[in-house]
N, C-alpha and C positions, 0 to 999 in steps of 0.2 A: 368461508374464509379459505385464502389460498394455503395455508397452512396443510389443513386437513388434505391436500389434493397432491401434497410431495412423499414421494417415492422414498422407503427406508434406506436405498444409496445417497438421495437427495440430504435429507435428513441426517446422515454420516459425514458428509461430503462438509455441511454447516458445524456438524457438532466438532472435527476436526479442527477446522478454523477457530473454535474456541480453545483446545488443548492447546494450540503454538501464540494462540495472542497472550497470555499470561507470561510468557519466560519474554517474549517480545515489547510487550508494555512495562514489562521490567527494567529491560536492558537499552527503551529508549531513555528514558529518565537518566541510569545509572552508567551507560557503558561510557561516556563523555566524559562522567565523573570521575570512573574509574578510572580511565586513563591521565588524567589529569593529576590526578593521586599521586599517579606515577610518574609525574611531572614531562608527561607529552607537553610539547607546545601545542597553541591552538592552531597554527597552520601544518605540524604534526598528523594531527586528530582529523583535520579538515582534508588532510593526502589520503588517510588513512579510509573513511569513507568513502573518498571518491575514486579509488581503489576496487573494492567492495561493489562499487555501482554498475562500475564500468563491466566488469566479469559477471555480474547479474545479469547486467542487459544486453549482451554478446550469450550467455548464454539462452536468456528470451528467446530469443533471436532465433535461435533451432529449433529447441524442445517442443516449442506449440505446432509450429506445422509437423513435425515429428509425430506426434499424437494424433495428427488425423488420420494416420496410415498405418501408426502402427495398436493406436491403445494408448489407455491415459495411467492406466494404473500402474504400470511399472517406472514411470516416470518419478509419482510421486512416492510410491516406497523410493526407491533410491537419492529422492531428496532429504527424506526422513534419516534414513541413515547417513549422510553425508551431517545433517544436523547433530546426529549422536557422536559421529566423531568430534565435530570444533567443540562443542560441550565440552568432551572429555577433555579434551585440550587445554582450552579454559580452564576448566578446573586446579588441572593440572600444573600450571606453569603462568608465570607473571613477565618471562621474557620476550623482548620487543617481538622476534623472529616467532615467537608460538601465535601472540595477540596479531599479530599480523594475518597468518595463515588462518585462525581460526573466526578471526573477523569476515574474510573474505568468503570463507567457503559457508558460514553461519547468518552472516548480514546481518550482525551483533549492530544496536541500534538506531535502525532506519527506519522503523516506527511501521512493520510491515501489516500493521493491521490484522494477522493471523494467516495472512496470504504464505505462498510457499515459495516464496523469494523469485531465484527464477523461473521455477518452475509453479507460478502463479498461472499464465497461461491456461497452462495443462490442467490445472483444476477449474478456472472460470469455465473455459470449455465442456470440459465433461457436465459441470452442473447444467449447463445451457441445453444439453441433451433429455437431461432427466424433469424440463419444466416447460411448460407451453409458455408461445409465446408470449400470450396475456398475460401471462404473472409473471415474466422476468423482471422487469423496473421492481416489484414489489420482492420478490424473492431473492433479488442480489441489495435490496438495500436491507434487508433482514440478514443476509449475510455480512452484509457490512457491519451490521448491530452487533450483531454477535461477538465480531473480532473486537471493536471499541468495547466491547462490558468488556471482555475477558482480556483485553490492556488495561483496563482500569484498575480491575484487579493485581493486576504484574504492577503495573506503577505507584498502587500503595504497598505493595509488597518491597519497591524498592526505597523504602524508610531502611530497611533490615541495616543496612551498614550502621547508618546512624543509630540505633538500637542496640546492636551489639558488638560497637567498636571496643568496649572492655575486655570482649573476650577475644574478639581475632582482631589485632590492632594493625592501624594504618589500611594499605589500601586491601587488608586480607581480607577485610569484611567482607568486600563487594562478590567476593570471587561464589559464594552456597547461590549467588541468582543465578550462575549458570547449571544449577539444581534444576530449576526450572526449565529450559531449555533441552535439557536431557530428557526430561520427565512429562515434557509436552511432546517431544516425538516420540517417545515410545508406545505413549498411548494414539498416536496415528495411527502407528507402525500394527496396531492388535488391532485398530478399526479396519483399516485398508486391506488383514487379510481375509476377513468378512464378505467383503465385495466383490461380485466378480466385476471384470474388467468389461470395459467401454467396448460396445460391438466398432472396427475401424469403417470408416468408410472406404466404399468399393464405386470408384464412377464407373458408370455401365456404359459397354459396349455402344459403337454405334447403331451395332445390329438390336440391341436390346432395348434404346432409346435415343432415336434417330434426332427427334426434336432435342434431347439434352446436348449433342453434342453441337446443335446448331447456336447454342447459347452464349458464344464467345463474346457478341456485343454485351450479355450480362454482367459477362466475367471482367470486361475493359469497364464498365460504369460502377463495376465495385473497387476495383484495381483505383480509380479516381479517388472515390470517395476516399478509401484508406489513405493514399497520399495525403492529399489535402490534408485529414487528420491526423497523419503523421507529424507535418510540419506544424499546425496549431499544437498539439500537444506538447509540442517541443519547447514551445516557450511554455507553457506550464510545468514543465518540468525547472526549465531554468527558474523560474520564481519559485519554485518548490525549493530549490536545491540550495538559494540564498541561506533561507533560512530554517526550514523542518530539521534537517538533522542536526544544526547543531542549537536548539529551542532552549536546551535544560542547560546548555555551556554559556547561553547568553546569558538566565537567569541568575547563574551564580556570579558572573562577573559583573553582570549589570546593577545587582542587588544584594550580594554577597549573600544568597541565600545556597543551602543544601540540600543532600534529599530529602531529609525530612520535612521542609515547607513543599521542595518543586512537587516530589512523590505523591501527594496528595490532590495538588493545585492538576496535574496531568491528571488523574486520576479522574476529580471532579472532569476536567474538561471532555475527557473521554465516554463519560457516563453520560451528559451532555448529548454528545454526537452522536452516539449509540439511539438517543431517544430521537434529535434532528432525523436519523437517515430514517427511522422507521416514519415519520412522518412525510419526506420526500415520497417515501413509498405509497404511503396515499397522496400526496397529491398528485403524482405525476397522473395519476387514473382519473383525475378531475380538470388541469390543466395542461394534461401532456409533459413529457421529459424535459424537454427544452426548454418552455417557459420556468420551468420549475427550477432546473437547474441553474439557468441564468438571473432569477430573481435573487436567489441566494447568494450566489458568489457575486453580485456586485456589492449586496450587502456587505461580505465579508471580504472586500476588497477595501470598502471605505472603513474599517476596523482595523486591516493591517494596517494603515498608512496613520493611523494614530497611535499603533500599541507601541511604537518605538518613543515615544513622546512621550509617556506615560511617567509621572514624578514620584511613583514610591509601587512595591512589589504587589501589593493586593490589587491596585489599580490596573495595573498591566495581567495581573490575573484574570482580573474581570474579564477584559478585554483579549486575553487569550483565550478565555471560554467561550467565549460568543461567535469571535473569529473561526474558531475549531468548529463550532456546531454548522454556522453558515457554509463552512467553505468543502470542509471532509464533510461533511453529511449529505453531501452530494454523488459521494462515489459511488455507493451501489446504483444508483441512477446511470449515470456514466456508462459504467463496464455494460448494462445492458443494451445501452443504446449502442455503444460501439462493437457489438456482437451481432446486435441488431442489422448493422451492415450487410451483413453477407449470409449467405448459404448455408444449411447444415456442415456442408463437408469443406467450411474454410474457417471456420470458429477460432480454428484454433491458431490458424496466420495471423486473424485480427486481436483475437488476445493478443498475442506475444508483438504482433506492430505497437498496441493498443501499449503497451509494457513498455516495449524499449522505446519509443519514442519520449516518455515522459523520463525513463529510468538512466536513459547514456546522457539526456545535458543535466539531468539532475545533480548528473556525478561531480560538474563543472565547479556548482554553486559552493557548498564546502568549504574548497578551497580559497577561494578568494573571498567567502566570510570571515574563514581561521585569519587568511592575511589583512580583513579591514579590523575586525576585532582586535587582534594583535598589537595593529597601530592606533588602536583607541576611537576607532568609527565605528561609534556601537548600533549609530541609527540607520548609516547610510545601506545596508543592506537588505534592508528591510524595505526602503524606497526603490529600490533596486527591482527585487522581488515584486513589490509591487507594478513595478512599472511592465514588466513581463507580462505578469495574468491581465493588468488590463487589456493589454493586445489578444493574446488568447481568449477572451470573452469576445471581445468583437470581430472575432473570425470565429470562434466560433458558434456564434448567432447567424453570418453569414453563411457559413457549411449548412445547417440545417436548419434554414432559413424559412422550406418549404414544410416542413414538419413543426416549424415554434409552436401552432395552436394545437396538433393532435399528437393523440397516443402513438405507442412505441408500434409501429408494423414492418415488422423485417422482411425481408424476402423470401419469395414462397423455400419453404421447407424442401 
């Protein structure tokens, strides 16, 4: 079992990602709600994310190649504490100008899976160091696992409002989940000082390896391939961006339900995905990444285009579980293939391409769901979204077109 064959940093690296999905599967259910409490509009809420997206994915955008030169591990303590400050924040205060600031620097709920916002990157990377190639498909969709149990947990946790609105009344309730959030980065904060830091990489001299430096047509045929998957991912982000962040603001308006039904119904669906990705992870070792990936998500593409249709909340529950398991349960598959791309010592460009490409038009979607919802199109974004991943499926079956039937092989190390 690849299990047994990961390295105690490796193993930290996972267990981490479960401390930050807990305040994070919290705050995807609840932070919508919260603010709504507070009588945000939905096009408000929907600025307000795509805010938050934008400054994530501008910051991608350095931090990963930053990390190949310099080191992975100062990146992510200082993302950790940048997390304890909007905490405190949070906590602290219910004024628009605090929730703004602490949304943005926090990425209060985006449903980040346990990842480390922008500086997710910098962690895919560094794991990618500490695990052969053979097991990455399976060892990032076990990281996937991980962050979905440990949302699941956050998102039955976020009942708590509904529970004890007697004692902290109106939108007070909400405010003890940013408990969690605090109390998930502290405990990074005491893992990460544990670890030593990522050796960076050093390209050697011409005089040291004449052949590497002659490798520039290698560097132009990865340089493609990121492109290319720059622009496919883009529209997955744009159908992500329809409808993921604001998932739990649809249900209540769509169904007048709260947290206390969504909190659960997330929950289940999470628990769900967590089980999906660890099975991805086996199959991709039986039918290759590709295939595997793409069987799923067309599944769960003909799932979204009926959960807007759906006549009453349990039904469209269903049908967001199934969709959740089909479509995320694909990620940890993903991030290894698109790492898979390139070179030991560019990991970390492709993360953070791999990042902001889905993360800056994600930002878009939000927005102009706050404003279709707003005006009472509660289905039409959803069709929307859909119409996006279908094209990103079939580009991206053509990008790695020549890999559908095999295993993950990246480029020599």
């Amino acid at each position: 079992m690849f299990y047994g064959r990961l390295s105690r940093a490796a193993r930290f690296l996972i267990v981490m990602r479960a401390t930050r999905s807990i305040g994070q599967g919290a705050l995807v259910v609840d932070f919508a709600l919260y603010l709504h409490r507070l009588h945000w509009s939905a096009p408000a809420i929907g600025a307000l994310f795509m805010a938050a997206l934008l400054v994530s994915a501008s910051l991608a955008l350095f931090v990963g190649p930053l990390s190949d030169i310099r080191g992975r591990k100062g990146f992510l303590c200082a993302y950790e504490w940048v997390q304890v400050g909007a905490a405190l924040l949070a906590l602290s205060s219910a004024r628009p100008s605090a929730l703004v600031i602490a949304a943005i620097l926090g990425g209060f709920g985006h449903g980040l899976n346990g990842g480390a916002g922008p500086f997710a990157p910098v962690e895919l990377a560094w794991l990618s160091e500490l695990v052969d190639a053979r097991d990455r498909p399976a060892v990032y969709s076990l990281n996937t696992a991980v962050g979905f149990l440990g949302m699941a947990i956050g998102a039955l946790l976020a009942t708590l409002p509904s529970l004890i609105g007697s004692l902290l009344p109106g939108a007070l309730a909400y405010r003890p989940l940013f408990l969690l959030v605090l109390a998930g980065a502290l405990l990074a904060l005491i893992l990460l000082r544990t670890l030593p830091d990522s050796v960076p990489y050093r390209r050697p001299s011409r005089e040291e390896a004449p052949e590497d430096t002659a490798s520039d047509s290698l560097t132009r045929a990865e340089n493609r391939k990121l492109l290319k998957l720059f622009g496919i991912n883009a529209l997955n982000g744009l159908g992500i961006g329809f409808m993921g962040p604001l998932m739990a603001y649809w249900f209540a308006v769509r169904f007048h339900h709260g947290p206390l039904s969504i909190g659960p119904l997330m929950s289940l669906a999470l628990i769900v995905t967590a089980a999906s990705s660890l099975l991805v992870g086996r199959l991709t070792r039986r039918y290759g990444v590709v295939r595997s990936v793409l069987g799923m998500r067309y599944l769960g593409l003909g799932v979204l285009l009926i959960l807007p249709l759906a006549p009453s909340f349990w039904i469209a529950a269903v049908l967001y579980i199934i969709r959740s398991a089909l479509n995320r349960g694909t990620a940890g598959a993903r991030q290894a293939l698109n790492l898979g791309l390139v070179r030991g010592h560019r990991r970390g460009l492709a993360a953070s391409l791999s990042s902001v490409s889905i993360q800056a038009p994600r930002a878009i979607g939000p927005v102009f769901a706050g404003l279709l919802y707003h005006a009472g199109f509660l289905e039409l974004p959803f069709f929307i979204a859909g119409g996006f991943q279908a094209a990103y499926l079939i580009l991206y079956r053509r990008l790695f077109r020549e890999t559908a039937s095999a295993p993950l092989t990246p480029p020599s190390e």
